[in-house]
Phi, psi and omega in degrees: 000130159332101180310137178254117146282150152208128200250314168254141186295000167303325189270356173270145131306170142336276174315323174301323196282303166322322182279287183327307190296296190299001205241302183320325194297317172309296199307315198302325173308325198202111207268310177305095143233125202266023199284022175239010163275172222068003151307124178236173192191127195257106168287119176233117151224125136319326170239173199283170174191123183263282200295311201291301191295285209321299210282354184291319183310280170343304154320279154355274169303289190327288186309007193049038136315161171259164159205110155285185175129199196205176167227011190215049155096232155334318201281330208243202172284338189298345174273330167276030127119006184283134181301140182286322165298337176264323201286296191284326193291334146314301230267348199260005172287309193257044173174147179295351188187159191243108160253133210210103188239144196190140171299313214291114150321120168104319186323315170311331196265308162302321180294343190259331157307302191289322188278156238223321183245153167334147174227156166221123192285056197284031158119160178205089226039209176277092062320258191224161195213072201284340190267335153302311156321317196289315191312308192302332193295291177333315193292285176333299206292313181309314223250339170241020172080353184185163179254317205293111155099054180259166162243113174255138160267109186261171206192112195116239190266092179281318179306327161260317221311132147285312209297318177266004152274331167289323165289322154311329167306305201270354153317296186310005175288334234219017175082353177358190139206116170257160179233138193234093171248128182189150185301119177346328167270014193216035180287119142324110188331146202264340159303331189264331169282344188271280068102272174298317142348267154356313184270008191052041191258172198263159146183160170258143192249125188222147164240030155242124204289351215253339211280314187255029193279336189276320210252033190232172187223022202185106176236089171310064197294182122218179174283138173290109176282094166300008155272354175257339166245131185325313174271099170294356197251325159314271166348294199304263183016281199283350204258353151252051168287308210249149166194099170288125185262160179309315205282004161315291266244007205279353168226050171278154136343105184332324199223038162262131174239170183266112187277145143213147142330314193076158313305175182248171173241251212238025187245015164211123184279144148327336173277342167273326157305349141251043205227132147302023179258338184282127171226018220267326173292340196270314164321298170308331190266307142011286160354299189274334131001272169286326169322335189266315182296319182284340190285289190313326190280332189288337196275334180097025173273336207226000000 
């Protein structure tokens, strides 16, 4: 098999993404299967990270992989001036695959040029985040029985959030309708609106969160990221527009659940996490699932 990567939720077919869900589904049955070992797979994150690195890590051990990397930085040559092209074109002598979170747009996509072994894209900047797509997708599929013909609403920081342009992508397979809620400084990029368009799916922009809470079958929050904007006084503005409370919720759709990415700040009350509608822990753990699938498909076992 070829090296393969994925760096944009672009680089999965249809099929493919069907084959990773069906293969996460196994792994969640049966979390050991130890077919990698002597395998070794280098965790590189440049920014901090918690759920994507542990559970890629995690993945990882399950599967009797070794895992190397770092989680700072700070830590490497990269502070004494070595170049992200010498830093991965090293780092691919020892090891079988690359997972790689990086601030930069595009740097995954260069990493995956330069390196020798598969890279898989565990965010890059506001660009793409395909393995938190694949999970939601996964996520998406458990709680409604299908990916085909849902309303997802997504909600908040549209303008970075990687995590709902890569899913807005990766939706479009499956017939969709989005509802887009977010303040004007924070609309979903007109490239991604393009996008759908081009695909004939349909959606609407609303900046009131309360206007799609009845009629949606998926409701995407996420947190407004105070590392992606330049402008601090932007931030203030923007960063408690929206905060969902239980008592929202008394005329949702019996089986709509609620997604985030992680972490939350103040944009999901606490009080929400006991309502059957939350699904966002459970979603997280999901992670690690489709991570042992994408890690094996890329490697050629599954």
């Amino acid at each position: 098999m070829s090296k393969k990567s994925l760096i944009s939720i672009g680089d999965f077919s249809k099929e493919e993404i069907l084959h990773v869900l069906e293969t996460a589904k196994e792994f969640e049955q049966n979390k050991e299967q130890k077919f990698l070992e002597g395998k070794v797979i280098a965790s590189l994150f440049f920014e901090p990270s918690t759920r994507t690195r542990l559970s890629f890590e995690t993945a990882i051990n399950r599967l009797g992989a070794k895992v190397i990397g770092f989680s700072d930085a700070s830590n490497t040559s990269q502070s004494k001036g070595e170049t992200l092209k010498d830093t991965i074109k090293m780092v691919s002598n020892y090891v079988d695959m690359i997972v790689m979170r990086h601030p930069l747009e595009g740097s995954s996509r260069y990493a995956s040029e330069v390196a020798s072994v598969p890279v898989v894209n565990a965010g890059d900047g506001a660009n793409q985040h395909p393995s938190q797509t694949l999970l939601d997708l996964y996520s998406i599929l458990k709680t409604q029985g299908r990916l085909d013909g849902l309303t997802v609403n997504m909600v908040g920081d549209l303008k970075y959030g990687r995590t709902t342009h890569s899913l807005l992508q990766a939706l479009s397979h499956f017939n969709p309708r989005f509802i887009f809620t977010s303040p004007e400084e924070l609309k979903m990029p007109q490239e991604y609106k393009d996008f759908l368009d081009s695909k004939g799916i349909g959606y609407e922009e609303t900046t009131s969160l309360e206007a799609h809470l009845n009629d949606c079958d998926i409701l995407y929050m996420t947190r407004v990221q105070q590392e992606r904007f330049t402008d601090p006084m932007e931030y203030e503005r923007v960063k408690d527009v929206y905060r969902l409370e239980a008592s929202m919720l008394g005329k949702v759709k019996d089986n709509m659940k609620i997604l985030h990415p992680l972490p939350r700040v103040n944009e999901i009350d606490q009080d929400v996490d006991e309502t059957p509608y939350a699904y966002y822990f459970k979603q997280a753990e999901n992670g690690l699932y489709v991570r042992m699938a994408i890690i094996s498909y890329l490697l050629g076992y599954r």
